[in-house]
Structures are given as C-alpha cells and as structure tokens.
mmCIF file as Biopython writes it, N, C-alpha, C and O atoms, coordinates in Angstrom:
data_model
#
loop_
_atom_site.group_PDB
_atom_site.id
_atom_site.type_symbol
_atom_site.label_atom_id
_atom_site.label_alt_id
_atom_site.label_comp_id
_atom_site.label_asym_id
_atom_site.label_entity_id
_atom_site.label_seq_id
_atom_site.pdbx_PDB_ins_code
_atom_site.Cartn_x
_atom_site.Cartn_y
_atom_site.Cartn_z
_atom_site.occupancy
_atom_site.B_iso_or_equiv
_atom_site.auth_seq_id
_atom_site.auth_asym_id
_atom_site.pdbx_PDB_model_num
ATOM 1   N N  . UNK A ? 1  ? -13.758 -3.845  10.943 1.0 0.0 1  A 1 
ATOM 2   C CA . UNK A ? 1  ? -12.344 -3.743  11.258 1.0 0.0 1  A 1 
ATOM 3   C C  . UNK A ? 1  ? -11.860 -4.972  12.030 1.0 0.0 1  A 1 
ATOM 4   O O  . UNK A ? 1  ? -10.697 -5.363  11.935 1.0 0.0 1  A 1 
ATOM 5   N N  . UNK A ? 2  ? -12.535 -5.414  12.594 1.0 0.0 2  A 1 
ATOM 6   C CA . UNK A ? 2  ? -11.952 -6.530  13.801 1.0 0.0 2  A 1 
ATOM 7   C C  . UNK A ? 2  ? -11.996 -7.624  12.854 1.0 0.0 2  A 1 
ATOM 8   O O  . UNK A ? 2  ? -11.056 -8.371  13.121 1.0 0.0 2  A 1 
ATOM 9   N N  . UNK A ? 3  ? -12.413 -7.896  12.236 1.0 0.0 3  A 1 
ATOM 10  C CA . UNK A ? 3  ? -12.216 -9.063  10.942 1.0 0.0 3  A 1 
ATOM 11  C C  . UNK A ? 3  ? -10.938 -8.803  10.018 1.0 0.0 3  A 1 
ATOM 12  O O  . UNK A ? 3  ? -10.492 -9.787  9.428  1.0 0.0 3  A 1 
ATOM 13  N N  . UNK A ? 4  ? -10.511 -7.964  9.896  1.0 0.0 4  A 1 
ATOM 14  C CA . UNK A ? 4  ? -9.090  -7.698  9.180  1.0 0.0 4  A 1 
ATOM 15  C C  . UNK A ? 4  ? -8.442  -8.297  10.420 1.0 0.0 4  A 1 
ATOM 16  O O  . UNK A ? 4  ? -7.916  -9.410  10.443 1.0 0.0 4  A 1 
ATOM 17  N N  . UNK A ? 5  ? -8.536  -7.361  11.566 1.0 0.0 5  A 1 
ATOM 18  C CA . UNK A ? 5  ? -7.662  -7.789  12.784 1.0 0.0 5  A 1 
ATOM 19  C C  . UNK A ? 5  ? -7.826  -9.234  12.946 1.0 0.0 5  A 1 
ATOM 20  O O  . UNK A ? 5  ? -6.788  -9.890  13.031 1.0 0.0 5  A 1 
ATOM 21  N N  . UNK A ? 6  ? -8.884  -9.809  12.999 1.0 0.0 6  A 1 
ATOM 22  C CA . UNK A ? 6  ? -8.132  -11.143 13.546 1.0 0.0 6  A 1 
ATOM 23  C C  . UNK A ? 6  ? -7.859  -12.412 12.163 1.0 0.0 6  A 1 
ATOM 24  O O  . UNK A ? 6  ? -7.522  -13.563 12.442 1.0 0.0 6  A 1 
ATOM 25  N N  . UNK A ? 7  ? -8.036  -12.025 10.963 1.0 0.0 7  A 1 
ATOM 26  C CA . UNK A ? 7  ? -7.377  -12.927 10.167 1.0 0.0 7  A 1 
ATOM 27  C C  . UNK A ? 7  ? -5.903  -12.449 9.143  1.0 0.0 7  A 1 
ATOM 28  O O  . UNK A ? 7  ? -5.710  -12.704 7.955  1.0 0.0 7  A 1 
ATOM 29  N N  . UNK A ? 8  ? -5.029  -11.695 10.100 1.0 0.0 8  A 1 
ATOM 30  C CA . UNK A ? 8  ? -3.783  -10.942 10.076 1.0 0.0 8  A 1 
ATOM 31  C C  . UNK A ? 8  ? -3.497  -10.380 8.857  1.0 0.0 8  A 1 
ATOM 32  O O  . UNK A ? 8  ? -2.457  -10.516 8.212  1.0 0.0 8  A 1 
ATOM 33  N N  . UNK A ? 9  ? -4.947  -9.430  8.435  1.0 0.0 9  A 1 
ATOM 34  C CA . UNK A ? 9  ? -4.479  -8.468  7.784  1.0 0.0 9  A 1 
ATOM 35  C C  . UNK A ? 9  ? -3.525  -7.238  8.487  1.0 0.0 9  A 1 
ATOM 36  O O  . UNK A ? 9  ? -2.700  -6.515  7.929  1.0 0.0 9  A 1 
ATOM 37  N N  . UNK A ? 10 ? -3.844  -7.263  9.579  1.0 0.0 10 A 1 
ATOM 38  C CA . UNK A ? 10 ? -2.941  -6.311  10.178 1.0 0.0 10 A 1 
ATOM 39  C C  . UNK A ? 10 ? -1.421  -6.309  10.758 1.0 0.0 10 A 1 
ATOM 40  O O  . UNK A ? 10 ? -0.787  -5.329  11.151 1.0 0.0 10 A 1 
ATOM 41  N N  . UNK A ? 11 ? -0.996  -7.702  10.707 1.0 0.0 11 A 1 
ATOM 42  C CA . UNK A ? 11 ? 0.199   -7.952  10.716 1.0 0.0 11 A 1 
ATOM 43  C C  . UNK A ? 11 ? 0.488   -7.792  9.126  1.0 0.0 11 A 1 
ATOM 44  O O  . UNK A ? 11 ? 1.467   -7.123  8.792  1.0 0.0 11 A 1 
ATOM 45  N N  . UNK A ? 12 ? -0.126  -8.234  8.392  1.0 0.0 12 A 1 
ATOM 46  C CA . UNK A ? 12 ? 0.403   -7.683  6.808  1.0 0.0 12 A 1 
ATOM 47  C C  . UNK A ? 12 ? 0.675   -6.224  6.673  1.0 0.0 12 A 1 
ATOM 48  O O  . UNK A ? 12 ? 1.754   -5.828  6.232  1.0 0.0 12 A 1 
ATOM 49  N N  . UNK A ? 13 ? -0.118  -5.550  6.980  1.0 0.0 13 A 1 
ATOM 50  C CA . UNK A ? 13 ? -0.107  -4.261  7.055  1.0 0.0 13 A 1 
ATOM 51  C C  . UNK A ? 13 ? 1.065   -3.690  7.663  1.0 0.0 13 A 1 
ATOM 52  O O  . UNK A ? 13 ? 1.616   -2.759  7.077  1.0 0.0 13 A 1 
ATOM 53  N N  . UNK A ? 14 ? 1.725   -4.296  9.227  1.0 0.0 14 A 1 
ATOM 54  C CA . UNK A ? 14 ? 2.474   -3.690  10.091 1.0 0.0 14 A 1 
ATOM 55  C C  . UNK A ? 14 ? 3.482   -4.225  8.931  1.0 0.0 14 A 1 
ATOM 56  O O  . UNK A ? 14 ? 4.131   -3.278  8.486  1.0 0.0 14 A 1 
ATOM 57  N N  . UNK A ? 15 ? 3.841   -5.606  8.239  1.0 0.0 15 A 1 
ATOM 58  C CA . UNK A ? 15 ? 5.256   -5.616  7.520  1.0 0.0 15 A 1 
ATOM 59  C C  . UNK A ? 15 ? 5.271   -5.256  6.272  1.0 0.0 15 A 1 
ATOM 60  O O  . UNK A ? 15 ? 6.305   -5.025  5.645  1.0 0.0 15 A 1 
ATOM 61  N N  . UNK A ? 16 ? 4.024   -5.176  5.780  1.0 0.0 16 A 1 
ATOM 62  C CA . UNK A ? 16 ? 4.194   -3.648  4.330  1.0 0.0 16 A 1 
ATOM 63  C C  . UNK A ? 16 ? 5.089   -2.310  4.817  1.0 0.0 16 A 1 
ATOM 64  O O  . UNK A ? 16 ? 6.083   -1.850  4.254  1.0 0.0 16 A 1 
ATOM 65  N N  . UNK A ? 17 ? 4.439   -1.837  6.018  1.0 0.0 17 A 1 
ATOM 66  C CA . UNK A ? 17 ? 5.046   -0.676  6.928  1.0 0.0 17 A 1 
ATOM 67  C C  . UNK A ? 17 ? 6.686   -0.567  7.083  1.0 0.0 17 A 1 
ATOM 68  O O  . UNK A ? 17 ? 7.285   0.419   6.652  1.0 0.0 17 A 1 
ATOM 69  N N  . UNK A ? 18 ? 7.208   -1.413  7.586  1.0 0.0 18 A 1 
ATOM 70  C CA . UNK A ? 18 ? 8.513   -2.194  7.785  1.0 0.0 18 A 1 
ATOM 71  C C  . UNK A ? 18 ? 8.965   -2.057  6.395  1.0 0.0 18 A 1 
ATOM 72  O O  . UNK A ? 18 ? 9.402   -0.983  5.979  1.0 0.0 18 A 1 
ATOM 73  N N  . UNK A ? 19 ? 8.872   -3.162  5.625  1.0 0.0 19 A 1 
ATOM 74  C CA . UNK A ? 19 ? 9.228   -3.050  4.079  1.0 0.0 19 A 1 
ATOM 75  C C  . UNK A ? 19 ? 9.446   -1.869  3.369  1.0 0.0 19 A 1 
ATOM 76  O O  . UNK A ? 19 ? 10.566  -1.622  2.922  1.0 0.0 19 A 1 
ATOM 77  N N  . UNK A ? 20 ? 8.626   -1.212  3.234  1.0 0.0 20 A 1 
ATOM 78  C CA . UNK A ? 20 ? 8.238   0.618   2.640  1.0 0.0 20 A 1 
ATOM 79  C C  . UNK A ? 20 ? 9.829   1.083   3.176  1.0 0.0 20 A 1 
ATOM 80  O O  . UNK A ? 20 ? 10.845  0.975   2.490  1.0 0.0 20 A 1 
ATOM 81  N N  . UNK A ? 21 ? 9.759   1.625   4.582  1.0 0.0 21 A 1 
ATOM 82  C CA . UNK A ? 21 ? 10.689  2.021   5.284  1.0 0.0 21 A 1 
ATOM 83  C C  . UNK A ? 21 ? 12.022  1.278   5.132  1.0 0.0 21 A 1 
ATOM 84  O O  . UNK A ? 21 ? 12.996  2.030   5.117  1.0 0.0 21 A 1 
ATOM 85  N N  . UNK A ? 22 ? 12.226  0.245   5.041  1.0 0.0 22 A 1 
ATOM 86  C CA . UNK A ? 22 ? 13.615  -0.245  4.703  1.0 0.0 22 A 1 
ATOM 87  C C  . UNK A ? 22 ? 14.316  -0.004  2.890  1.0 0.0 22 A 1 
ATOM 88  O O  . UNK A ? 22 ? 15.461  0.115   2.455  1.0 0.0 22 A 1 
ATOM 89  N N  . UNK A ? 23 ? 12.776  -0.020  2.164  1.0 0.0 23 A 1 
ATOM 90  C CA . UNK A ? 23 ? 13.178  0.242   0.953  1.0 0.0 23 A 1 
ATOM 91  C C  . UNK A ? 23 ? 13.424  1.383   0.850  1.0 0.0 23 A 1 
ATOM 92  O O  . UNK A ? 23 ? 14.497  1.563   0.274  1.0 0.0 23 A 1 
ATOM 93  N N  . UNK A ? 24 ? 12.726  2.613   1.260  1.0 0.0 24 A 1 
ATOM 94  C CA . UNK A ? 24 ? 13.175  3.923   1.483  1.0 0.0 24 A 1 
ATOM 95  C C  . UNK A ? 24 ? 14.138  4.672   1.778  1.0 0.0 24 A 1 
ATOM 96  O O  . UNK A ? 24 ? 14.468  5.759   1.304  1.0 0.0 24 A 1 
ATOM 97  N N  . UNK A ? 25 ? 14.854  3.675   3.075  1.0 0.0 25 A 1 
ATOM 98  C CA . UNK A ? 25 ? 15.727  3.937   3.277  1.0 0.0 25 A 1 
ATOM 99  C C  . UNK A ? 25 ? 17.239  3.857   2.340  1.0 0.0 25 A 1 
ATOM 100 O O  . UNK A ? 25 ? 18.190  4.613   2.139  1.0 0.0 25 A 1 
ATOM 101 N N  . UNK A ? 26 ? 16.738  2.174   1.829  1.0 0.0 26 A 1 
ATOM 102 C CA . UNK A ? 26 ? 18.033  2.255   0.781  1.0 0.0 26 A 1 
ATOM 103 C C  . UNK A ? 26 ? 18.133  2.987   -0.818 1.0 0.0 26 A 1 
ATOM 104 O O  . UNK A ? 26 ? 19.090  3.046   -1.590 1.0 0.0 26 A 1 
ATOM 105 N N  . UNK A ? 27 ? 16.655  3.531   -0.954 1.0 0.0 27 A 1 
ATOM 106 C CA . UNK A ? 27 ? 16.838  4.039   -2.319 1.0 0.0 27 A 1 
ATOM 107 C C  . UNK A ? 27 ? 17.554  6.007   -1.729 1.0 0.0 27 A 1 
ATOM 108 O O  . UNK A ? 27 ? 18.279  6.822   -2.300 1.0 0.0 27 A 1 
ATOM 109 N N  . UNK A ? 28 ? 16.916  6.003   -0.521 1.0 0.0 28 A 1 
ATOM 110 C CA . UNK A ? 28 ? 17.396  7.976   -0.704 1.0 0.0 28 A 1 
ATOM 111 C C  . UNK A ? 28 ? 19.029  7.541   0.096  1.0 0.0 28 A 1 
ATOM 112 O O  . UNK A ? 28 ? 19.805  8.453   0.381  1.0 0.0 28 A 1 
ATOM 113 N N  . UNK A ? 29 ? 19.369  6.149   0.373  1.0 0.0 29 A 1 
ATOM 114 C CA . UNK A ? 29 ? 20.693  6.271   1.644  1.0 0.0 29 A 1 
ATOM 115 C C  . UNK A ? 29 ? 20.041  6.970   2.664  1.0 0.0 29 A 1 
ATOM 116 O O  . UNK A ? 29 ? 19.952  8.175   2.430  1.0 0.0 29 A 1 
ATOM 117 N N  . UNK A ? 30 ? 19.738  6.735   3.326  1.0 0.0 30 A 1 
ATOM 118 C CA . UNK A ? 30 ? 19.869  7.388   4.730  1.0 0.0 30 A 1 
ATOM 119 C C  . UNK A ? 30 ? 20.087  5.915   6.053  1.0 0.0 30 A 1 
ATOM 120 O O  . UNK A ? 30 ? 20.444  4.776   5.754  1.0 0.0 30 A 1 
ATOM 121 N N  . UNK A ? 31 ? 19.851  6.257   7.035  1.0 0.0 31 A 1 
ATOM 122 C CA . UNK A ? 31 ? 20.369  5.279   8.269  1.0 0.0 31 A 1 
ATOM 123 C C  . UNK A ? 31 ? 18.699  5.288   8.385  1.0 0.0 31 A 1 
ATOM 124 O O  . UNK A ? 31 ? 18.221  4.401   7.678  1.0 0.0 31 A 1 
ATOM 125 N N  . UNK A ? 32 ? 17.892  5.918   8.962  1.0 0.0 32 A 1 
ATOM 126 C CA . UNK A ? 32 ? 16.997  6.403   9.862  1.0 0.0 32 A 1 
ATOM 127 C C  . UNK A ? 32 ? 15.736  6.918   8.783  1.0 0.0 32 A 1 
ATOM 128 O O  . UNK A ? 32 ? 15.715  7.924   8.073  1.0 0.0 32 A 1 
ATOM 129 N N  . UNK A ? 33 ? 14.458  5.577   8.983  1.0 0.0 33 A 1 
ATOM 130 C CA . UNK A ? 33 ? 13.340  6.282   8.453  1.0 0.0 33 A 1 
ATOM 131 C C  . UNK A ? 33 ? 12.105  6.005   9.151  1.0 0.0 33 A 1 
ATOM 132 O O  . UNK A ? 33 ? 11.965  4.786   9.061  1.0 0.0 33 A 1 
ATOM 133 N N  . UNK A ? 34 ? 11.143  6.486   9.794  1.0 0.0 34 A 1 
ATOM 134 C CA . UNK A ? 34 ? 10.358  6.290   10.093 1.0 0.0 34 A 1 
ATOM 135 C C  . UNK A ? 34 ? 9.148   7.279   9.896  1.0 0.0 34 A 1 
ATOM 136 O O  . UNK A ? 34 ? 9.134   8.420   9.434  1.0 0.0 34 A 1 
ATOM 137 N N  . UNK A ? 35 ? 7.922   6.320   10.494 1.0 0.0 35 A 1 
ATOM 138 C CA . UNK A ? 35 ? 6.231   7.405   10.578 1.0 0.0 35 A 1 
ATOM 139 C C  . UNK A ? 35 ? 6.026   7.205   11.952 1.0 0.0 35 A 1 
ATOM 140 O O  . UNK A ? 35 ? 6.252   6.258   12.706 1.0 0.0 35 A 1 
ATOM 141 N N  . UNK A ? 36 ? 5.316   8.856   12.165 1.0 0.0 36 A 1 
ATOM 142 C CA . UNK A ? 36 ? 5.215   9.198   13.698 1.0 0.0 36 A 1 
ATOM 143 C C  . UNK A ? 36 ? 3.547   9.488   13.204 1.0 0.0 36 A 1 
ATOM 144 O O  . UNK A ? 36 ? 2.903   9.373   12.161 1.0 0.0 36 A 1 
ATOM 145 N N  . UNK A ? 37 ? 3.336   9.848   14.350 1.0 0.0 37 A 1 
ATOM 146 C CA . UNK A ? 37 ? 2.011   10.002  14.878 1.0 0.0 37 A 1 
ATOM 147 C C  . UNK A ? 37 ? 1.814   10.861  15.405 1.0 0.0 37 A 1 
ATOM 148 O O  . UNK A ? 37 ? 1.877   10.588  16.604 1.0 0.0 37 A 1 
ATOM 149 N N  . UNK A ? 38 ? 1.371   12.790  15.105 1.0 0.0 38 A 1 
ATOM 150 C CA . UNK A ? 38 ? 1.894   13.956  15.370 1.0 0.0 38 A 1 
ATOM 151 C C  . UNK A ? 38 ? -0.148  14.835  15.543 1.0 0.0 38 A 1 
ATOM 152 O O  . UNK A ? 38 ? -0.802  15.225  14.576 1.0 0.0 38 A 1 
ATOM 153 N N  . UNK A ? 39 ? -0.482  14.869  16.611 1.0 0.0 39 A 1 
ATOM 154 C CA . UNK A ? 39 ? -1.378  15.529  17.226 1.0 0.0 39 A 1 
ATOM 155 C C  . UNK A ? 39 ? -1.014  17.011  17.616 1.0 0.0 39 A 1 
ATOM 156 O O  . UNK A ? 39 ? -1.840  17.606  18.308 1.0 0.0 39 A 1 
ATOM 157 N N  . UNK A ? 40 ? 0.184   17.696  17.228 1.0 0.0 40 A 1 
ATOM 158 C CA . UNK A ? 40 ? 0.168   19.140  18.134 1.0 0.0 40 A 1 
ATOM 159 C C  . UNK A ? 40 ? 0.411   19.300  19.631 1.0 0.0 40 A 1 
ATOM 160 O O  . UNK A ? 40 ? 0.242   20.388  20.182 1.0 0.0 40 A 1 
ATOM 161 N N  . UNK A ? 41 ? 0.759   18.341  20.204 1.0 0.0 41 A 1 
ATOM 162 C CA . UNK A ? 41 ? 0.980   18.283  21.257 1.0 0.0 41 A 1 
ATOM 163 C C  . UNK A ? 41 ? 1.965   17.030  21.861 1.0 0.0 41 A 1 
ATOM 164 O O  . UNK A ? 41 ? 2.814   17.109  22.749 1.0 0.0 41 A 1 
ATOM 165 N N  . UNK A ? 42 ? 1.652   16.149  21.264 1.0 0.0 42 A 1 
ATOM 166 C CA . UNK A ? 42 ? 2.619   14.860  21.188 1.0 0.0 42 A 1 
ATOM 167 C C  . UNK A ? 42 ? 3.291   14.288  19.862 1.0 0.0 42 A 1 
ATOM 168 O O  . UNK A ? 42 ? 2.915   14.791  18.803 1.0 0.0 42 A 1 
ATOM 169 N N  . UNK A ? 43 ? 4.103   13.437  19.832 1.0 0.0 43 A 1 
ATOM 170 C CA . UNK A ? 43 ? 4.750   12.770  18.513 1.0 0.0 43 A 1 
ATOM 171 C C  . UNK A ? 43 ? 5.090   11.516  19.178 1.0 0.0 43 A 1 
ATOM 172 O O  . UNK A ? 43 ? 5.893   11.404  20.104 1.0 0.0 43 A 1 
ATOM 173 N N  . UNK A ? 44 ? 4.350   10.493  18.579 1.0 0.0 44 A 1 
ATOM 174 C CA . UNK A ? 44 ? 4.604   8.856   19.098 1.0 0.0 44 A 1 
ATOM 175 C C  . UNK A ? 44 ? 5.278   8.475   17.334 1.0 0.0 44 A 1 
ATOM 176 O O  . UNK A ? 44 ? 4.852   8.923   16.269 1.0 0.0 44 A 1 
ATOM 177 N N  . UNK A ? 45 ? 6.134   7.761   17.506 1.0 0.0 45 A 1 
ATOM 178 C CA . UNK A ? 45 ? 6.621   6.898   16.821 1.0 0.0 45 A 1 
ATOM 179 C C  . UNK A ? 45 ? 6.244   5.629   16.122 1.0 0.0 45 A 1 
ATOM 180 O O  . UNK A ? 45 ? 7.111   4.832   16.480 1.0 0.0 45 A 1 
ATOM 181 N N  . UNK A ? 46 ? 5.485   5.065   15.385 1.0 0.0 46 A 1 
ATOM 182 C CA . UNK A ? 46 ? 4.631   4.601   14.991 1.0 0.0 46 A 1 
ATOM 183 C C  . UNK A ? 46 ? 5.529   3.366   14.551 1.0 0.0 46 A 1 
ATOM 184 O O  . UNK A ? 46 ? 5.403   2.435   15.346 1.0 0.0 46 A 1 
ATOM 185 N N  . UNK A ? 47 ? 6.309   3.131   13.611 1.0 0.0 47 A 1 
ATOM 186 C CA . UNK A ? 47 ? 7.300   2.555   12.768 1.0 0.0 47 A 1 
ATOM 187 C C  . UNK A ? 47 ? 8.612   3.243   12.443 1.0 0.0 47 A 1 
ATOM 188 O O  . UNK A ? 47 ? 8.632   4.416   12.071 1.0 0.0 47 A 1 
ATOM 189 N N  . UNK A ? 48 ? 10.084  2.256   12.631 1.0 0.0 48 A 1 
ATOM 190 C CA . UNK A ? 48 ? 10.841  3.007   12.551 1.0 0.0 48 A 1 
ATOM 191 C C  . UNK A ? 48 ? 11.697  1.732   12.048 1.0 0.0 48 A 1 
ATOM 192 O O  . UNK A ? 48 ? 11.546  0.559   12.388 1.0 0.0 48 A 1 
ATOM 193 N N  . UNK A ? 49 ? 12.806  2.378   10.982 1.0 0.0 49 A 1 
ATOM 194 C CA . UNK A ? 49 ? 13.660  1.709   10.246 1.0 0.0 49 A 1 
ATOM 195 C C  . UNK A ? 49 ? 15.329  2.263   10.474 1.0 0.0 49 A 1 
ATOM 196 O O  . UNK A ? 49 ? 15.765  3.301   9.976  1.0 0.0 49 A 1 
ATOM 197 N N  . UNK A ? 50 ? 15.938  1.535   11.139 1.0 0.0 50 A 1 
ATOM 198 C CA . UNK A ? 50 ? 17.700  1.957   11.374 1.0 0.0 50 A 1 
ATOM 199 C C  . UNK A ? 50 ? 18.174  0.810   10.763 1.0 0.0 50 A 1 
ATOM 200 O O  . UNK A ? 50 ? 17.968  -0.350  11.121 1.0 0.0 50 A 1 
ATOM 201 N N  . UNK A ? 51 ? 19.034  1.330   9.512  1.0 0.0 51 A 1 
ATOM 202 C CA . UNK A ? 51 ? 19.775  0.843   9.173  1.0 0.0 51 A 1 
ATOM 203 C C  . UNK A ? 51 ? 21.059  0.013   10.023 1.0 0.0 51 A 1 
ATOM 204 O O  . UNK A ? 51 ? 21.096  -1.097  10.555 1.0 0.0 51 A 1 
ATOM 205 N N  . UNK A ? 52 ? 21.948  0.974   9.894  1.0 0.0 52 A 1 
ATOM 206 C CA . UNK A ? 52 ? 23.370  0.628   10.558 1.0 0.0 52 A 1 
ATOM 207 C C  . UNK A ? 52 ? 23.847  0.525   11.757 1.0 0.0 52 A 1 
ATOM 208 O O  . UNK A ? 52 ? 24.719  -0.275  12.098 1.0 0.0 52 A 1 
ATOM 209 N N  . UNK A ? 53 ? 22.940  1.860   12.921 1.0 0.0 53 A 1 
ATOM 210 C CA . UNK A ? 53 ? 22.441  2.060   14.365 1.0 0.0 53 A 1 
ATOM 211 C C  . UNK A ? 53 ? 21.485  2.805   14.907 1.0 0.0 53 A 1 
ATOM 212 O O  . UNK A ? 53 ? 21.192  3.827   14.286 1.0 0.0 53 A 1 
ATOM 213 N N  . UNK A ? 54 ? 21.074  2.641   15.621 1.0 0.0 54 A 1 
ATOM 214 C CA . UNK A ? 54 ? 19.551  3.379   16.200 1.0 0.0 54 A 1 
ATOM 215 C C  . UNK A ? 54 ? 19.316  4.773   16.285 1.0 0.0 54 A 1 
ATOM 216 O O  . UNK A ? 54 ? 20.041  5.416   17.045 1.0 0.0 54 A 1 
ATOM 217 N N  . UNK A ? 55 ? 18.611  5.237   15.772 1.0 0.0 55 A 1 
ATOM 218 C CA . UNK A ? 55 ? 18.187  6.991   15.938 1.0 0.0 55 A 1 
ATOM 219 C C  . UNK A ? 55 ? 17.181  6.686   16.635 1.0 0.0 55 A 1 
ATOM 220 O O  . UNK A ? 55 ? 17.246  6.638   17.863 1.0 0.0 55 A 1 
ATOM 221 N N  . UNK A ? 56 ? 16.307  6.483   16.094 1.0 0.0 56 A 1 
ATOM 222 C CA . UNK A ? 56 ? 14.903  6.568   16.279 1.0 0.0 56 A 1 
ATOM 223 C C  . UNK A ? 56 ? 14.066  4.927   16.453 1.0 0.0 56 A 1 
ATOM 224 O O  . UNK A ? 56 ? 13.979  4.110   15.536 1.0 0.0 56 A 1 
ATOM 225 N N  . UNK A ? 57 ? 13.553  4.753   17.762 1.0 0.0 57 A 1 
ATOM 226 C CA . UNK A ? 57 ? 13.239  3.470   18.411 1.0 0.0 57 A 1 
ATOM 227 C C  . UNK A ? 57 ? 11.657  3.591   18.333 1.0 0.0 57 A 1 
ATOM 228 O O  . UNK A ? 57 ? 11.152  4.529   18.950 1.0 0.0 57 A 1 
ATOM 229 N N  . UNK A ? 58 ? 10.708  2.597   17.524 1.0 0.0 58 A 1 
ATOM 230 C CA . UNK A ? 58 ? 9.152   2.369   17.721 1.0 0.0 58 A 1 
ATOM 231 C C  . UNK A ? 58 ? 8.953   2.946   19.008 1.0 0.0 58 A 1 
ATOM 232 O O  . UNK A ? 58 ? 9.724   3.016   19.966 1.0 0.0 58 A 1 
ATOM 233 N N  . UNK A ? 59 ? 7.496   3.445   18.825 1.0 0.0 59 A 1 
ATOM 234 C CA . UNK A ? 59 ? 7.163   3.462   20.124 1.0 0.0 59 A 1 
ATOM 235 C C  . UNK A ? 59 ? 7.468   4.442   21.456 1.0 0.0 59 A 1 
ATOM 236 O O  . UNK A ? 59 ? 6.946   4.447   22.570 1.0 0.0 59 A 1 
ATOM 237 N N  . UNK A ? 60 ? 8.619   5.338   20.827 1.0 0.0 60 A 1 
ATOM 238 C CA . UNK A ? 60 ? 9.384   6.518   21.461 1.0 0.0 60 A 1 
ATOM 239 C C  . UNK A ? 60 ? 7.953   7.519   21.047 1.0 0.0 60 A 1 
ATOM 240 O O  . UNK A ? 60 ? 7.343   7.533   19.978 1.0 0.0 60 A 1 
ATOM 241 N N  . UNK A ? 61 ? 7.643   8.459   22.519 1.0 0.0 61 A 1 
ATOM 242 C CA . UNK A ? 61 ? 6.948   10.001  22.283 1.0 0.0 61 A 1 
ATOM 243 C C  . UNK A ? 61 ? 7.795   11.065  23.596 1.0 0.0 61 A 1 
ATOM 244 O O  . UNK A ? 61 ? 8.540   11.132  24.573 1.0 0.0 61 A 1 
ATOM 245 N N  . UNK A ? 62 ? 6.918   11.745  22.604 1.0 0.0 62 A 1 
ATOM 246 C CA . UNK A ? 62 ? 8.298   13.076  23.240 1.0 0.0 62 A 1 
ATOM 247 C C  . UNK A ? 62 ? 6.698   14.543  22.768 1.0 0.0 62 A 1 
ATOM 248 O O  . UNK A ? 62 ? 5.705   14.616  22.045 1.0 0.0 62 A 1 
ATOM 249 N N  . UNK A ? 63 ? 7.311   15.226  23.588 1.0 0.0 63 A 1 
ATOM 250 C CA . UNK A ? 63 ? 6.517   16.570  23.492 1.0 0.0 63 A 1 
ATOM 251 C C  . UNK A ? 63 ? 6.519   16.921  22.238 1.0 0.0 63 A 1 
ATOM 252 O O  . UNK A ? 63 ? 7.553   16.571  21.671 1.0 0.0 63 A 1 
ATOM 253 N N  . UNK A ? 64 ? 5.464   17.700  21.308 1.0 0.0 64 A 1 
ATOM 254 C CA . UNK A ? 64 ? 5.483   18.195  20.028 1.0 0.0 64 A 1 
ATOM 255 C C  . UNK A ? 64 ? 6.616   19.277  19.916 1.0 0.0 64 A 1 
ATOM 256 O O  . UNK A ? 64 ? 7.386   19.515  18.985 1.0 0.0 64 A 1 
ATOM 257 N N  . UNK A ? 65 ? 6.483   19.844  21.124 1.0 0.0 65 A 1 
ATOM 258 C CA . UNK A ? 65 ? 7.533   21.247  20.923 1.0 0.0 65 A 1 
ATOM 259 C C  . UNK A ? 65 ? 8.960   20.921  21.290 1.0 0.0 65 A 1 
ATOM 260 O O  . UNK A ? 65 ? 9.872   21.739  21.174 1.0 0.0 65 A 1 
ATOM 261 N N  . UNK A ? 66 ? 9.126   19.599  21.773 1.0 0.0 66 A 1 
ATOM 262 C CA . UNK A ? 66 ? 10.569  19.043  21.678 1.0 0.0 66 A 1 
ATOM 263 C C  . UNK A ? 66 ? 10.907  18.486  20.389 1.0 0.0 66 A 1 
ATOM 264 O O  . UNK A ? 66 ? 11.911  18.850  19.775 1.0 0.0 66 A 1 
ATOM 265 N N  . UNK A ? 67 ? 10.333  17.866  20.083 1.0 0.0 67 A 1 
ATOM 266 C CA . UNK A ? 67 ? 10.419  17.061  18.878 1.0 0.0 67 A 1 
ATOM 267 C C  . UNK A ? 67 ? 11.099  17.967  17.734 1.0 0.0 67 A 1 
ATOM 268 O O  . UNK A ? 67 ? 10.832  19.162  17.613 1.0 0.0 67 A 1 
ATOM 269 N N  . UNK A ? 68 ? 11.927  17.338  16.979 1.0 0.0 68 A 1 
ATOM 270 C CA . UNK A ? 68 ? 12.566  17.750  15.904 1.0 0.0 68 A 1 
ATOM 271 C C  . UNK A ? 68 ? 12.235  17.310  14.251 1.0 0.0 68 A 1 
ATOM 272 O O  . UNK A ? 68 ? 12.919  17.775  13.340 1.0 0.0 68 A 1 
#
C-alpha cells in the first residue's frame, strides 16, 4: 500500500472520487453528492460534491443517530 501512496496513486484515486461525484451530480441534477463513512455510531464525510452551494462539507461527522 505505501507504494501506491507515495507514487500518487492516491491522489489519483482522491480525483477519480471528486470526478464520479461531480458527474453524478450533473447526470441525476442534484446540488449535493457525496460518500460518508458510516460505522453505526458515527458518519464522517469522506468526499463531497456542491454544486451551486454547500450542504454537505468533507470531513464533517456527526452522531449516526443524528445523521440523516
């Protein structure tokens, strides 16, 4: 793994991520697409795509049982 990591397969990876999500967004219309990271107890925000204005910010966690 650390050999992907340091000859930036993983920055490829993070803007495949990005890409996906922006295309997603414009084929269903929506503002707001992202992947979270959901254990049953927490939800971290992993990648997140806003179109027009912010819903949902990278990197945001919030309780599982708050979370929507």
């Amino acid at each position: 793994m650390q050999q992907f990591l340091s000859n930036g397969y993983y920055k490829e990876l993070e803007q495949a991520a990005i890409d996906v999500l922006r295309r997603l967004s414009q084929f269903i219309d929506i503002n707001t697409v992202f992947i979270a990271k959901n254990d049953r107890e927490q939800v971290e925000i992993m990648h997140s795509f806003n179109r027009d204005y912010i819903v949902i910010e990278e990197g945001l966690e919030t309780n599982f049982v708050d979370s929507y």
